[in-house]
N, C-alpha and C positions, 0 to 999 in steps of 0.2 A: 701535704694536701695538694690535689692536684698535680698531671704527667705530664710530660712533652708531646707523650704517646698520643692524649685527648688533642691536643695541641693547645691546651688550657693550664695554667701554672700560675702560681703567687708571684710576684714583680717583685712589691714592696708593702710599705704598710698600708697603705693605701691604693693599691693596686693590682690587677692581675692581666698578664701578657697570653693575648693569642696567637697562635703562630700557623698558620699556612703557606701553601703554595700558591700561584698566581703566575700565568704566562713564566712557568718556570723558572720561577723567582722567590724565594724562600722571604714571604714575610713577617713579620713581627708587630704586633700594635698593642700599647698599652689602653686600658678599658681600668677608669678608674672607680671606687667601690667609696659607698657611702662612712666606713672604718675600717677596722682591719678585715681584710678577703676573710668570707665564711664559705661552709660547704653550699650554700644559695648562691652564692658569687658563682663558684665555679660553672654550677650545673649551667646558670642563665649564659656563661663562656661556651659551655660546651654546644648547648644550642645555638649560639652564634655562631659558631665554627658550622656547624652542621650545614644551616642556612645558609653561609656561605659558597659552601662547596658544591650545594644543590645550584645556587645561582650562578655557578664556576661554570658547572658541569652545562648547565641551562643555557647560557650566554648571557643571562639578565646581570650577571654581577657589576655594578660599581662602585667602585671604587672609592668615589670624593664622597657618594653618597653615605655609604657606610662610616667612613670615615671621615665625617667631615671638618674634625681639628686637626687632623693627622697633616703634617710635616711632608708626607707620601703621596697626602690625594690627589694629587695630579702626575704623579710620576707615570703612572699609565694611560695619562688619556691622551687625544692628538693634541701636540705642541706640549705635553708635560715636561718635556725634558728640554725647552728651549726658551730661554729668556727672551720677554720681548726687548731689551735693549740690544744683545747682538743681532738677533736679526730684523727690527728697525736700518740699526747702521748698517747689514748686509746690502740690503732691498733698497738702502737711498744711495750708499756708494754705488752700484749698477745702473741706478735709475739717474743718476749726475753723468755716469761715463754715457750713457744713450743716448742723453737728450741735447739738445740743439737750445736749453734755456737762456736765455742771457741772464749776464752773472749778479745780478739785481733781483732775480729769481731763484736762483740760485743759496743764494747769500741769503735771501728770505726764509726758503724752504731749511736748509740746514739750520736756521733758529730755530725754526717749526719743530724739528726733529729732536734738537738740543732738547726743548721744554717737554713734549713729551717722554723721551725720557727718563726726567728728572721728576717727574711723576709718575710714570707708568713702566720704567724701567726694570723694576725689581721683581713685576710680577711675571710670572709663567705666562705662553701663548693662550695656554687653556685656561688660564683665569683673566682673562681680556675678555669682558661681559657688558652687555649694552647697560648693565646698571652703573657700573664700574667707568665704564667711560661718560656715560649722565652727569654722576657724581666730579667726572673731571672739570668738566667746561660750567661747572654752576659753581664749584670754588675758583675758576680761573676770572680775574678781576684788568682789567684796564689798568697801569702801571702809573699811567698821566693822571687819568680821573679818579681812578680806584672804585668806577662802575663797573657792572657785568659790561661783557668783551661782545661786542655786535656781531649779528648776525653773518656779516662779511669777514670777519677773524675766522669765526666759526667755521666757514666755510672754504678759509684757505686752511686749516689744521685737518678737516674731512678730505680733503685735495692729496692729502698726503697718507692720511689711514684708510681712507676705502682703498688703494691701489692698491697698499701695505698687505691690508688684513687679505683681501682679494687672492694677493701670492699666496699668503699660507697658505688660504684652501685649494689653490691650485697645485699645489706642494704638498697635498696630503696634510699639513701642520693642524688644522682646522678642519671643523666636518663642515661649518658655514659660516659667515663674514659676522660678527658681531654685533655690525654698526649698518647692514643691511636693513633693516627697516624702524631703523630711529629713525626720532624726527629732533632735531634742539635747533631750538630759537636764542639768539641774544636780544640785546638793545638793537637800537637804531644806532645804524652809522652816522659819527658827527659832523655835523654838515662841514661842508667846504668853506675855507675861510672868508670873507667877506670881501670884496672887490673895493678898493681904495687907491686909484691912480692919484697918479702927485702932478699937482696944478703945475703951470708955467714958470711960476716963480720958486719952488720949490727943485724943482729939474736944475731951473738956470744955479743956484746956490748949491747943489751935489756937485755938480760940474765945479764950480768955483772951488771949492776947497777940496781940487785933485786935481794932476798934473802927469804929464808924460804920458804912459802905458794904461794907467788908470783911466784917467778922463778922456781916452780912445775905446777902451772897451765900455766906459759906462756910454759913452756920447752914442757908438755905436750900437747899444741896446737899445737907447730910449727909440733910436730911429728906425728899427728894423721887429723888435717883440718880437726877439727868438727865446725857445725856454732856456734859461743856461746850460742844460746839460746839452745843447746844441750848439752856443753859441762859442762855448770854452773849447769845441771841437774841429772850428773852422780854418781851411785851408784856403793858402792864395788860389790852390787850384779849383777851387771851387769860385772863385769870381771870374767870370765870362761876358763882357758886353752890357756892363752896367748893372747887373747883376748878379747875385750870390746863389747856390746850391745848396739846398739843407739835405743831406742823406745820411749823416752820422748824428752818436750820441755819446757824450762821454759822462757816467753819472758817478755816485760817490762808491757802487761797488763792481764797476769796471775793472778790469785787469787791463784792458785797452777800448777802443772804438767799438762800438755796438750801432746795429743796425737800430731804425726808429719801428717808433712800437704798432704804428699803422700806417697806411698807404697813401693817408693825405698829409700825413707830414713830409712824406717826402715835398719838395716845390723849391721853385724859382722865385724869389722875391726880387724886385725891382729897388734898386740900393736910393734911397733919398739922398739931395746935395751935402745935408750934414752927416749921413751914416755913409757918404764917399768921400771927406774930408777925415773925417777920422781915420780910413782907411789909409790915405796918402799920408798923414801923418806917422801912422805906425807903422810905416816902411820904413823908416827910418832905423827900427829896434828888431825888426825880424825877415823883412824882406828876401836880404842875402841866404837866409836857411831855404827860403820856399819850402815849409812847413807851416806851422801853425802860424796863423795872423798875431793872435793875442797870448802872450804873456805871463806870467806873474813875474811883477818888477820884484819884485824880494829876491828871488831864488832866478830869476831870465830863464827859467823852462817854461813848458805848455802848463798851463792849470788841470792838477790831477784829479781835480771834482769838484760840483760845483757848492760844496764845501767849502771846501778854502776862498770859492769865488765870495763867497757870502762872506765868509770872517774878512774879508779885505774891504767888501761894501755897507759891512757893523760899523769900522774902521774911520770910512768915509763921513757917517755917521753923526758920530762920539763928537766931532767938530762944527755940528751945527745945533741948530733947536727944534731939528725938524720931528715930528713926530714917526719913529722906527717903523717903517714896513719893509717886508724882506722884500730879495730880489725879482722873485717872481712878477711882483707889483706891476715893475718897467711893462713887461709884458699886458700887463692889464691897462697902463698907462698909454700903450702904443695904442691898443684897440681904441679904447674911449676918446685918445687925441685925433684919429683919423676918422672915428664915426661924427663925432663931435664936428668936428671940419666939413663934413659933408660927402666925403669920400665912398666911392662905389662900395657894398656892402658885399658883392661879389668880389672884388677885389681885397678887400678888408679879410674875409672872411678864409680866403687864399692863403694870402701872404698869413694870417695864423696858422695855418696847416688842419684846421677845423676839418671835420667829415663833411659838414655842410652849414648853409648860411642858417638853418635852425638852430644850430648850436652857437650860433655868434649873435642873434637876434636872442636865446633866453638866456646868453650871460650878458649882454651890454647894450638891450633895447634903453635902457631910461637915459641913456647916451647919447641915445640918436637925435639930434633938435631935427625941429620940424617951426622954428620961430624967424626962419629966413623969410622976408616980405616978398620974394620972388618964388616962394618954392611953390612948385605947381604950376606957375604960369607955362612953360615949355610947353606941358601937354594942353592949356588952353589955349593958348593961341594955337599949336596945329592943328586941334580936334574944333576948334568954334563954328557955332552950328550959324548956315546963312541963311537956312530958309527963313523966308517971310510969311507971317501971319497973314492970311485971307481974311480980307474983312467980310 
């Protein structure tokens, strides 16, 4: 029952195989039957073949459409025959060799890439569809919270596909971008963590229970509020006339020295007497290199990120009673110690490497006292009005 000739035939028991040509291509597709194949089977094959050839001949034929369990449905459309994992990894190995990233970006984007991947790896370019990727980022969960992943996640993972998908179609792989006129929202980004500088008394007792190389670079943090990944990167040559150069950065996926990530971090700070006593003291341990200022006393090389700065300042820690803030703190301890004093808010605001003193007024106005019995008087005595009242 049933010929090759029709290009209509019996499969199996449950089955009956059509067979055409297609872009010169001998196909095959089994088309399954409610029991065993009758002569009703065949005819409604043969019509399918027929309809086929008409939409061959026509140009309307598709493929996925027809066949849309088929194993094959994409072997003929643009990108069927290319996995998005190899050319993912094609299009970010080129896109690493071109770019001028620094390696923190780097290092971020290649997990981006990882994870996508490991979800979207196994499918065809032509089966990369805005419901398909929808579907990705609403099972994609926060690993710390186990919330949906904020809209800032979301929009460093799109950083990396719109460029992506963008090459196919400019590669002919795609007739147009997938992810072209989605819209996906996550959560909100979790806020920044809470501003907690350490009182005077608590500074003085970190410093007490540390000594040598240690209690030089913490001594010199609390006085200066550089970020660590600046401050683990400092050179003698960088101290000039009482003051120190911030123009590097060394972070935890550094391969070496990376430039700073804007133009007011570059600056001059003005070294305080005990952030220049620390200094003179740790000439002692590194001087003779004229290289790095600071240390890590474990190992006597430069600190390879401000990683290990931190497990050494845990460390510090574990020997007091004081309540654990990371290292970043010092820096927020520096601000609020100098605004808190009275100190130029222009200058303050400098020596952070801030964009501008807006940004130093909405992270540490409730800092700023204003319960000095003098303050103010300056501009009244020089502005005080003389004139006299006419009777």
């Amino acid at each position: 029952m049933g010929n090759k000739r029709t290009g209509v035939s019996i499969a199996s028991e449950s089955s009956i195989l059509l067979t055409f040509t297609y872009q010169e291509q001998r196909c095959w597709e089994r088309v399954k039957t409610r029991g065993k194949p009758t002569s009703a089977d065949l005819n409604a094959g043969k019509e399918t073949i027929k309809d086929i050839k008409t939409a061959i001949r026509n140009g309307s034929f598709d493929y996925a459409s027809t066949f849309p369990d088929s194993e094959h449905r994409h072997k003929f459309a643009l990108g069927g025959s290319t996995k998005f994992k190899p050319f993912l990894n094609r299009w970010h190995k080129e896109h690493v060799e071109e770019s001028d990233l620094q390696d923190a970006t780097k290092n971020t984007n290649s997990g981006i890439v990882k994870r996508l991947n490991e979800n979207l790896g196994k499918y065809y370019l032509s089966e990369i569809t805005p419901d398909l990727i929808q579907k990705f980022f609403k099972k994609k969960t926060n690993p710390i919270t186990g919330k949906k992943i904020s809209t800032k996640t979301i929009n460093n993972y799109l950083s990396i596909l719109r460029p992506a998908l963008q090459n196919a179609v400019n590669n002919k792989l795609l007739k147009e971008s997938p992810i072209e006129n989605i819209t996906i929202k996550g959560s909100k980004s979790i806020a920044k963590e809470s501003i907690e500088p350490f009182s005077y008394t608590e500074m003085n007792t970190c410093l007490s229970n540390c000594s040598g190389q240690l209690h030089n670079i913490f001594k010199f943090h609390f006085w200066t509020g550089l970020r660590p990944s600046e401050l683990i990167e400092l050179k003698y040559s960088d101290i000039e006339n009482g003051k120190v150069f911030i123009s590097r950065k060394r972070t935890a996926d550094s391969k070496g020295p990376e430039s700073l990530k804007t133009s007011s971090s570059y600056r001059s700070i003005k070294l305080l007497p005990d952030a220049l006593a620390a200094i003179e003291d740790q000439k002692q341990y590194t001087f003779k290199l004229q290289q790095h200022i600071f240390h890590n006393p474990n190992t006597n090389e430069i600190w390879s990120s401000p990683k290990i700065y931190r497990e050494a300042w845990i460390r510090i820690f574990k020997k007091t009673d004081i309540t654990y803030r990371y290292p970043y703190q010092i820096r927020h301890t520096f601000a609020t110690m100098m605004l808190g004093a009275g100190e130029n808010l222009m200058w303050v605001s400098y020596s952070m490497g801030h964009k501008s003193t807006k940004e130093t007024l909405d992270t540490y106005a409730r800092w700023i006292t204003d319960d000095e019995s003098n303050e103010g008087m300056k501009a009244a005595e020089k502005y005080k009005f003389n004139a006299k009242i006419k009777d």
